[in-house]
C-alpha positions as CSV (number, residue, x, y, z in Angstrom):
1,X,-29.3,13.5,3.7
2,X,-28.3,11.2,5.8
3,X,-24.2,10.1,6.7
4,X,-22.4,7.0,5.5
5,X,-21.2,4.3,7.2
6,X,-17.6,4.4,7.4
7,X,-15.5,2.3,4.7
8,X,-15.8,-1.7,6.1
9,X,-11.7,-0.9,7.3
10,X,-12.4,1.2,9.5
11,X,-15.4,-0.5,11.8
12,X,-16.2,-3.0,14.1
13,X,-18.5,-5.6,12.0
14,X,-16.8,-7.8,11.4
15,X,-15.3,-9.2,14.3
16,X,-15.9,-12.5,15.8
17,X,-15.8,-13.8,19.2
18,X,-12.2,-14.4,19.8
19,X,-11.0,-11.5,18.4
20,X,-13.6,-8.8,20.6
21,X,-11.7,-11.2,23.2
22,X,-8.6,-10.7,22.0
23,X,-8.8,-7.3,21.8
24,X,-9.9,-6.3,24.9
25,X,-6.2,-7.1,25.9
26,X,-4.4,-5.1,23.8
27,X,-3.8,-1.2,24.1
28,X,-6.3,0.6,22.8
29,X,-7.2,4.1,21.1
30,X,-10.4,6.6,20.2
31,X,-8.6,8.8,17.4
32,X,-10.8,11.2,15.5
33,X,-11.9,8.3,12.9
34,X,-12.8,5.2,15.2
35,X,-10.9,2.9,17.4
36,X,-7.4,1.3,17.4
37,X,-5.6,-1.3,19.2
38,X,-2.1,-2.6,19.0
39,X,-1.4,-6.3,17.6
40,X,2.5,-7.0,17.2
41,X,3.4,-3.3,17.4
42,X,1.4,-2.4,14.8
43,X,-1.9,0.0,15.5
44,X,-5.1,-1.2,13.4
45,X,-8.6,-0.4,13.6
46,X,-10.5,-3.0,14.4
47,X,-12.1,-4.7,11.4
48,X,-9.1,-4.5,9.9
49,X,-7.3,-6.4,13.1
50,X,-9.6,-9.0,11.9
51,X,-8.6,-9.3,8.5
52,X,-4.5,-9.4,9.8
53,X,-5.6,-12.3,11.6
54,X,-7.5,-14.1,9.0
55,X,-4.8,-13.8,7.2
56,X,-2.3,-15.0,9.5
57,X,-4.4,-18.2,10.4
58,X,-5.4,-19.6,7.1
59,X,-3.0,-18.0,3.8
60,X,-1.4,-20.6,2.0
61,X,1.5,-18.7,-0.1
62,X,2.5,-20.4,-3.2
63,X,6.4,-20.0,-3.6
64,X,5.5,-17.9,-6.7
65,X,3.3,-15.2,-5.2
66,X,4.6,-11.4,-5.0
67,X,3.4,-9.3,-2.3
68,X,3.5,-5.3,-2.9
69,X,3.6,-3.8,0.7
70,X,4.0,0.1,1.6
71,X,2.8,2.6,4.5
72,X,-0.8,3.6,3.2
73,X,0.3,6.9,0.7
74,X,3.4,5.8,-0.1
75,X,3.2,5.3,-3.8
76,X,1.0,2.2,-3.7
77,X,-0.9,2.7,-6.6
78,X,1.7,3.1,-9.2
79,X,3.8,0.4,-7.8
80,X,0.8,-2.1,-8.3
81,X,0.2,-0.3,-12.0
82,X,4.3,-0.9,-12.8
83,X,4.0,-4.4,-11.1
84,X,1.0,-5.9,-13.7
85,X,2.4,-3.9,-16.6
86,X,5.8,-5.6,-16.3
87,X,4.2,-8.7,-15.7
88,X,1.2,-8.6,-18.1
89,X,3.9,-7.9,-20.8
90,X,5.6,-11.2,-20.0
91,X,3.0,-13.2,-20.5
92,X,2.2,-12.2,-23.7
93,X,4.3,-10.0,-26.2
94,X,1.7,-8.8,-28.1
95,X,-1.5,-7.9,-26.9
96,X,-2.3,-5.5,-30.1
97,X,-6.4,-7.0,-30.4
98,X,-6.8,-7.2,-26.4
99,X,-7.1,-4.3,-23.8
100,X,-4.9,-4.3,-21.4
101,X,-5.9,-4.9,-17.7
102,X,-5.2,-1.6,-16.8
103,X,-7.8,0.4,-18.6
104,X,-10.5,-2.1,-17.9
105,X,-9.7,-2.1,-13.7
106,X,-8.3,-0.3,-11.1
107,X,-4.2,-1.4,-9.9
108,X,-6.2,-2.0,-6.8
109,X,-8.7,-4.1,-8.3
110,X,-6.2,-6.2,-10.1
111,X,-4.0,-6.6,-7.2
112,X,-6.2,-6.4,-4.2
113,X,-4.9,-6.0,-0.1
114,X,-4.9,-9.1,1.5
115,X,-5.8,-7.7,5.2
116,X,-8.4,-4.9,3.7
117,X,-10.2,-6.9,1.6
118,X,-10.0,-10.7,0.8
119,X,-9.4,-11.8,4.7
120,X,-11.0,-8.8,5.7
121,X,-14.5,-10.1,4.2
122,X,-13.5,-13.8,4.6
123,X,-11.4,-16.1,6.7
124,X,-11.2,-17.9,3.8
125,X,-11.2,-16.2,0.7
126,X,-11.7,-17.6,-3.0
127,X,-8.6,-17.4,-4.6
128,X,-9.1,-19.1,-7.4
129,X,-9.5,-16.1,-9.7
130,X,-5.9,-15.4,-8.9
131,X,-4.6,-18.7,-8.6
132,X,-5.5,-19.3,-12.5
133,X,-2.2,-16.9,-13.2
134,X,1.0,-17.2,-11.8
135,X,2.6,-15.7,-10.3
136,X,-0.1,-14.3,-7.5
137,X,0.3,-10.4,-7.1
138,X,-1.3,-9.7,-3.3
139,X,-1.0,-6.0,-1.5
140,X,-0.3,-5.4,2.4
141,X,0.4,-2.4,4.4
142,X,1.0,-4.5,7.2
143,X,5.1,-4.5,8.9
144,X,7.0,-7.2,7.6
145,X,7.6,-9.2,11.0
146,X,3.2,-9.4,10.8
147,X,3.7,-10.9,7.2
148,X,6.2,-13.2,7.7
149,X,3.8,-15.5,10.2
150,X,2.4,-17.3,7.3
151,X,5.2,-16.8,5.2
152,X,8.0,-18.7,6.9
153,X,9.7,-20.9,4.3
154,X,8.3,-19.8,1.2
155,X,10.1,-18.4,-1.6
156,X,7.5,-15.9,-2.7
157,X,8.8,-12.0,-3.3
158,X,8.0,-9.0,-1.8
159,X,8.3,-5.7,-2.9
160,X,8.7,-2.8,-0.5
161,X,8.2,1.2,-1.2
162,X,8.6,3.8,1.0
163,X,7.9,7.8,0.8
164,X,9.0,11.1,3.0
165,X,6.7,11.0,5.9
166,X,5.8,14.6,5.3
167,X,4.4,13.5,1.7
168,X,3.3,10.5,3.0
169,X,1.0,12.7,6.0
170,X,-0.2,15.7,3.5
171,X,-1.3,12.6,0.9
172,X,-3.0,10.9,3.6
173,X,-4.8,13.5,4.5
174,X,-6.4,14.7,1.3
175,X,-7.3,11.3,0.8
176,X,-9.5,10.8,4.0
177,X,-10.9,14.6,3.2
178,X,-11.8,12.8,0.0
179,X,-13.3,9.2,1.6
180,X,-14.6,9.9,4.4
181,X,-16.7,12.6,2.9
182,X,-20.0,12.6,4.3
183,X,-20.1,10.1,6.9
184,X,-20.1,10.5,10.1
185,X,-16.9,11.3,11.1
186,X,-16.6,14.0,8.4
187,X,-14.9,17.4,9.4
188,X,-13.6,15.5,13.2
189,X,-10.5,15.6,11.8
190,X,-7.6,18.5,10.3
191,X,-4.1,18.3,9.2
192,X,-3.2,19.1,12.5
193,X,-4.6,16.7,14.1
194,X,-3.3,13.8,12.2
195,X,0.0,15.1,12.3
196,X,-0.1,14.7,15.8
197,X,-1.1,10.7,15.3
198,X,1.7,10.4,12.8
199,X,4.5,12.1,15.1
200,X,2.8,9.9,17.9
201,X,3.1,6.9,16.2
202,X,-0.8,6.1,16.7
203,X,-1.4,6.3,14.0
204,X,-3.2,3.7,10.8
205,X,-0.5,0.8,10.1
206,X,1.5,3.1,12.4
207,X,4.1,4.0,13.9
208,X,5.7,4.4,10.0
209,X,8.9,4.5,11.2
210,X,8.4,1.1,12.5
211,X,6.8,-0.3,9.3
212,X,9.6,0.9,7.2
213,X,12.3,-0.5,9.4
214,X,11.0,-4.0,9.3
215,X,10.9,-3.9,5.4
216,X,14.2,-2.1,5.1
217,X,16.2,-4.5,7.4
218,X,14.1,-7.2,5.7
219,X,15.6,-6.2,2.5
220,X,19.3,-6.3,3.8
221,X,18.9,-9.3,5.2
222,X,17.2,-11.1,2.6
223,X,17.6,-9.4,-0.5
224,X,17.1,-12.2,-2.8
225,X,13.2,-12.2,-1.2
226,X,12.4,-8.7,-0.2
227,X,12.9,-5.3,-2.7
228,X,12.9,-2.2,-1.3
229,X,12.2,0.6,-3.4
230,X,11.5,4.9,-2.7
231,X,9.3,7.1,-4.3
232,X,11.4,9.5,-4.7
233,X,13.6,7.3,-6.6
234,X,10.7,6.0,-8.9
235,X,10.2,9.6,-9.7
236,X,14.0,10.4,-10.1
237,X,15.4,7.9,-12.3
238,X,12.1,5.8,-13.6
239,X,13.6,4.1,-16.1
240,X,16.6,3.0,-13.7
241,X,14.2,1.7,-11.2
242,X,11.9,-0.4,-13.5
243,X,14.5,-2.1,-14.8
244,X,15.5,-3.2,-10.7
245,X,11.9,-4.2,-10.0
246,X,11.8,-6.4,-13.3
247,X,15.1,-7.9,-12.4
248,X,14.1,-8.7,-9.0
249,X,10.2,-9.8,-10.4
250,X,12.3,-12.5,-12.7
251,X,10.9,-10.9,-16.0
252,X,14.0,-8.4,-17.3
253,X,13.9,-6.5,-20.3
254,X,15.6,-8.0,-22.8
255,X,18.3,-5.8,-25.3
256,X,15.6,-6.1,-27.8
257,X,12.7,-4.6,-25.3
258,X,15.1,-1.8,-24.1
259,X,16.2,-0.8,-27.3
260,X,12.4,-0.7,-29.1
261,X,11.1,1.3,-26.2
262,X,9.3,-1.1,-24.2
263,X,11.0,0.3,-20.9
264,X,9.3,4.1,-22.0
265,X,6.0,2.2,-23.0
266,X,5.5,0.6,-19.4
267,X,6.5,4.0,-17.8
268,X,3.8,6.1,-20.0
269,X,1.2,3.5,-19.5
270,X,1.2,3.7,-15.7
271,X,2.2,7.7,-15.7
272,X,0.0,9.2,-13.7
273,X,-1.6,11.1,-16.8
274,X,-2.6,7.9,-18.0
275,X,-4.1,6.6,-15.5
276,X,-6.3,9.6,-14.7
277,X,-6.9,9.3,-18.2
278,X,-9.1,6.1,-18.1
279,X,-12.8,5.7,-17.6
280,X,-12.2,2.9,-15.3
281,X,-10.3,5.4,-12.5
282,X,-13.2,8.3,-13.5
283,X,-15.7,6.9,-12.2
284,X,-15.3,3.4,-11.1
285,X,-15.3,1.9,-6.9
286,X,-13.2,-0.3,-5.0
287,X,-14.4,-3.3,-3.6
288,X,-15.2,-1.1,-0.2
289,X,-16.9,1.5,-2.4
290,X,-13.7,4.0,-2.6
291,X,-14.1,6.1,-5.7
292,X,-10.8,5.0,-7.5
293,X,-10.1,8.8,-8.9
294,X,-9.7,9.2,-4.6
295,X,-5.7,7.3,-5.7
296,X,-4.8,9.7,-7.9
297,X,-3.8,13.5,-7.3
298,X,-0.6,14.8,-8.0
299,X,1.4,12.5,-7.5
300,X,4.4,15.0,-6.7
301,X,7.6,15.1,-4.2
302,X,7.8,17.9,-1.8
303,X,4.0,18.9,-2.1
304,X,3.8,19.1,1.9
305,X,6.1,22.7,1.5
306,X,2.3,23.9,0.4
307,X,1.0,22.6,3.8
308,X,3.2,21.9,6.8
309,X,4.1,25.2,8.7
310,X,8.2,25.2,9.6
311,X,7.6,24.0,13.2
312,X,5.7,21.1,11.5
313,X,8.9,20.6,9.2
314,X,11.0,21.0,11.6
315,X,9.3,17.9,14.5
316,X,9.3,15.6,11.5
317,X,12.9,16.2,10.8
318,X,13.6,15.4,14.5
319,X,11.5,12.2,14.7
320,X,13.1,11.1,11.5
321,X,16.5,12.0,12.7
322,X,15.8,9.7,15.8
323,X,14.2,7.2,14.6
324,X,16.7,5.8,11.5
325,X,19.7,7.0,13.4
326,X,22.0,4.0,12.8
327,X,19.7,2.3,10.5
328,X,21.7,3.4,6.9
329,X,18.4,4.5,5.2
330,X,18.5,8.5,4.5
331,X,15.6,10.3,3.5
């Protein structure tokens, strides 16, 4: 049998002129996957470059739109899944003789990334699909300062989570054992070798610590515009933290919501159970043909004690330490 092609991310087809030129003047990278450069401190592979600059060329934000940005691993998925529940329930009270959006499409299907998919595949995407509801619900891993090109002067939201790095690393992992399975770059890479990229900082949408600074001094800066929001604090106090991303979304619960359930009803609908649960996440793809039960495993803090060995622990600490010093944001 013969291997895949890698994912359309993670290659080098569709670049045009400019940006091979372009590239060949940034720093550059052959990690175990395919190659990287660096555009505004931020390490991409190179397809994906292109879609970052699509992006930054030719999006047109509408003061409405949210963007959901996070380090790839970092809870994405359920913050997507929480985002179009709370908003899908705003828009209309009852939806007893409808299906909801969730069981008939992935989080990322409804709410797709703009720099690994629509500008990605396009330098100008149809948006019209999602400009027919408002507000516009986009995804990015990119850093904030990357973002902010096209967005200067708009009013639009953006909604920040951030995980522990070890999770973040040991989730990351199982997920390219899991997509990259039988292409051709399958068993070039171990856990010990991308924990070397990640304490590097060469690392996909890398260095993190980098990504979640320019979102977490975003948000003290501009709070009004930019949420930021932990996974460990989702998974802590859910019902606490739903409540803060509706507020800052514009669509709170009302006394009557809270006190009929309708906080509990969002949080068991996107529950990781649930979601699992649905023939949609069983066996449906992405638009880059990723199997969508690939986003869902067990969703838990502290799984990387069952993988990282103490000096592995113990680096991370160190980097973390250094990194954040001075920043205010614990982990």
């Amino acid at each position: 049998m013969s291997k895949k092609e890698l994912p359309p991310p993670l290659g080098e087809n569709y670049l045009s002129e400019e940006s091979k030129t372009l590239i060949s003047s940034l720093l550059s990278y052959q990690d175990f996957v395919g190659k990287l450069c660096n555009y505004q401190g931020c390490w991409y592979f190179y397809n994906t470059l292109q879609g970052v600059i699509n992006f930054q060329k030719n999006f047109k934000p509408q003061d409405t739109d949210i963007i959901l940005a996070s380090f790839p691993k970092s809870g994405t998925t359920w913050l997507k899944a929480l985002t179009i529940a709370l908003l899908e329930r705003s828009k209309k009270n009852d939806r007893s003789c409808d299906h909801h959006p969730l069981e008939s499409d992935n989080p990322h299907g409804l709410v797709p990334f703009l720099e690994l998919s629509l500008y990605l595949q396009s330098s100008t995407p149809d948006l019209t699909n999602l400009s027919s509801s408002s507000p516009r619900v986009f995804s990015t891993h990119m850093p904030l300062h990357t973002l902010q090109v096209p967005l200067k002067d708009s009013l639009c939201k953006v909604v920040y989570v951030c995980r522990n790095l070890k999770d973040v690393l040991v989730s990351n992992w199982h997920f390219k054992c899991t997509t990259l399975k039988n292409t051709k770059v399958e068993g070039s890479f171990t856990l010990e070798s991308m924990f070397d990229s990640f304490c590097s900082g060469v690392d996909f949408f890398g260095p993190f610590w980098e990504n979640v600074l320019s979102y977490w001094r975003g948000s003290l800066e501009d709070p009004e515009h930019v949420l930021f929001m932990t996974y460990e604090d989702l998974k802590a106090e859910p019902r606490g933290q739903i409540k803060r991303l509706a507020e800052f979304l514009g669509c709170p619960f009302s006394e009557q919501e809270e006190g009929s359930g309708g906080v509990d009803k969002i949080l068991e609908l996107c529950s990781l159970r649930n979601l699992t649960s649905l023939e949609i996440n069983k066996s449906g793809k992405t638009s880059n043909k990723v199997c969508n039960s690939s986003f869902f495993r067990k969703g838990e803090v502290g799984d990387w004690k069952n993988h990282l060995i103490p000096e592995m622990e113990n680096k991370i600490d160190n980097i973390v330490e250094e990194k954040f010093k001075g920043s205010g944001l614990k982990f």
